[in-house]
C-alpha positions in Angstrom: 13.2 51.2 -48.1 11.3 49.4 -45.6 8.8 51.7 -45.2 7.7 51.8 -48.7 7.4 47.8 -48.2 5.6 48.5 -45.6 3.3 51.5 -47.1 3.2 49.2 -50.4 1.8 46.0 -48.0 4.7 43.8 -49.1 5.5 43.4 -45.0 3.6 44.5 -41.6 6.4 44.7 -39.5 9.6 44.7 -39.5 11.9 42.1 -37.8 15.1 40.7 -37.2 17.3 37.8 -36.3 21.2 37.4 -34.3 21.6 40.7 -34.4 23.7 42.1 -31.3 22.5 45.0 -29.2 25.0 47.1 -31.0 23.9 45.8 -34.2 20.6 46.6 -33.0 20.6 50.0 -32.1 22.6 50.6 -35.4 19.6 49.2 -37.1 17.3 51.4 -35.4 19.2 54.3 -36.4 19.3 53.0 -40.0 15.1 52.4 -40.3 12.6 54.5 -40.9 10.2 52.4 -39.4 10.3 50.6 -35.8 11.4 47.3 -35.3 8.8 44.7 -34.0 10.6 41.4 -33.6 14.2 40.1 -33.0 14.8 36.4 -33.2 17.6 35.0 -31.2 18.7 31.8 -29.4 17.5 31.8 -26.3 16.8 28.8 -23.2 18.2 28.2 -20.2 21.4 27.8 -21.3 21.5 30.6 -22.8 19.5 33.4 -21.2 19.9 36.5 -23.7 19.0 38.5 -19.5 20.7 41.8 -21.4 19.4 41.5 -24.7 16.1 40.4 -23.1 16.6 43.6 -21.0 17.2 45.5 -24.3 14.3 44.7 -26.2 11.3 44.9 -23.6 13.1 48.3 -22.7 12.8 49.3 -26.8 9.6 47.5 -27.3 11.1 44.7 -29.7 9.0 41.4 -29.6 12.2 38.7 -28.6 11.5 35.4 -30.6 12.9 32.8 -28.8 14.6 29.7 -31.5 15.7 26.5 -30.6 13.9 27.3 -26.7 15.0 23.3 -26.2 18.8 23.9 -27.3 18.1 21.6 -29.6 16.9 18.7 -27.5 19.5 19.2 -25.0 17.5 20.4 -22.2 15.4 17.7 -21.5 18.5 16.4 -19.4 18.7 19.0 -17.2 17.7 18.0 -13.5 16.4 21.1 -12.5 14.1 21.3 -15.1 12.7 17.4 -14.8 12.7 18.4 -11.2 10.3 21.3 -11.5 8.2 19.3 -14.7 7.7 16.3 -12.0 6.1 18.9 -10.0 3.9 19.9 -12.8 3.2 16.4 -14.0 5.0 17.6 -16.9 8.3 17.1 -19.1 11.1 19.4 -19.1 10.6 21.0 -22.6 7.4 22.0 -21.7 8.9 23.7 -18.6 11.7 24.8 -20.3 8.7 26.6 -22.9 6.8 28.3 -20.3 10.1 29.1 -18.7 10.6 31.5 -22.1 7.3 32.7 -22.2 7.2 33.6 -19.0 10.4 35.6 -19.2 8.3 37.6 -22.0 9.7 36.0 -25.8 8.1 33.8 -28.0 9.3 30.5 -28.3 9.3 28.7 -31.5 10.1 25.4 -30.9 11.0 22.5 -33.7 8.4 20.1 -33.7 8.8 16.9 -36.2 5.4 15.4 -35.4 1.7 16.2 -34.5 2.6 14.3 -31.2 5.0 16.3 -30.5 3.5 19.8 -31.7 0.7 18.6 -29.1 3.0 17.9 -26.6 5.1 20.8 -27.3 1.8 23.1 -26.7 0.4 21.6 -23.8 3.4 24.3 -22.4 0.9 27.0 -22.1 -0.8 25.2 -19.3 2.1 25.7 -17.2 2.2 28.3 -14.8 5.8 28.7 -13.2 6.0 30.0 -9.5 9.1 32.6 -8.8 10.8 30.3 -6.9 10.9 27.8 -9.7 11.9 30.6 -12.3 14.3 31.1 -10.2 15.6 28.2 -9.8 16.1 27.9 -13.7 17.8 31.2 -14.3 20.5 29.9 -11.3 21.6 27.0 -13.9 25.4 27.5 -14.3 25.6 25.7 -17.3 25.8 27.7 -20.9 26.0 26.4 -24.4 25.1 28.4 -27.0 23.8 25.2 -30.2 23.1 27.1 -32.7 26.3 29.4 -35.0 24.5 31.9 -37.3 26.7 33.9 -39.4 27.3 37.0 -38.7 27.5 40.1 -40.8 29.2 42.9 -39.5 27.3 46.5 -38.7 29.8 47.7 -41.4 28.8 45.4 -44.2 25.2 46.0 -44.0 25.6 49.1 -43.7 27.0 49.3 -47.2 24.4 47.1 -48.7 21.1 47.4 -50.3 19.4 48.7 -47.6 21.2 51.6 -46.7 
């Protein structure tokens, strides 16, 4: 099925989004055709380090949503710790904190402002130490409750 969306040029590639690694490799098993992206929560408070792991390791782009956890990490002192070093805020370190652990982030912006400010991330060049430093955070929160269809329902569905 996908491939003939693909061979037809309805779709380039082929993502996904909340899937679990089991899900995942179910998926793979169930496509003709690689999958390039996988979209899943992921900041400091919640790392994804095994689905992370998972994806470079099968070559799956990881899209990073809601890299702020929604608005919540701005608090965090150990990001406006390392963003006072940077002459920066903590979103922007907690962006470049994402993209230097290899996803994409895809941050909500609700203004130009803040699509400007959100950008300026890029500039920011995190040391080791300071990566570090972030991935030691303790605290975890997942903000975000997709819904989740089981490996069993999809498989039944249109697209198998």
């Amino acid at each position: 099925m996908f491939n003939k969306l693909i061979d037809d040029g309805f779709i380039k590639h082929l993502g996904l989004s909340n899937f679990t690694i089991s899900m995942l490799e179910d998926a793979q098993q169930a496509c003709d055709v690689p999958i390039f992206a996988h979209q899943v929560e992921h900041h400091p408070y919640l790392p994804q380090a095994n689905m992370l792991s998972y994806l470079k390791e099968q070559q799956i782009q990881m899209i990073s949503y809601s890299p702020l956890a929604r608005g919540n990490i701005i608090k965090d002192s150990v990001l406006q710790s390392i963003g006072e070093q940077h002459h920066t805020s903590p979103a922007q370190i907690s962006l470049a904190w994402v993209m230097q652990k290899g996803a994409i982030p895809i941050p909500k912006a609700s203004s130009v402002d803040h699509l400007r400010d959100n950008f300026e991330f890029t500039e920011v060049v995190l040391s080791i130490d300071e990566i570090q430093q972030i991935d030691a955070i303790s605290y975890r929160e997942r903000y975000v409750y997709p819904p989740v269809v089981s490996p069993k329902k999809w498989k039944s569905g249109p697209f198998s």
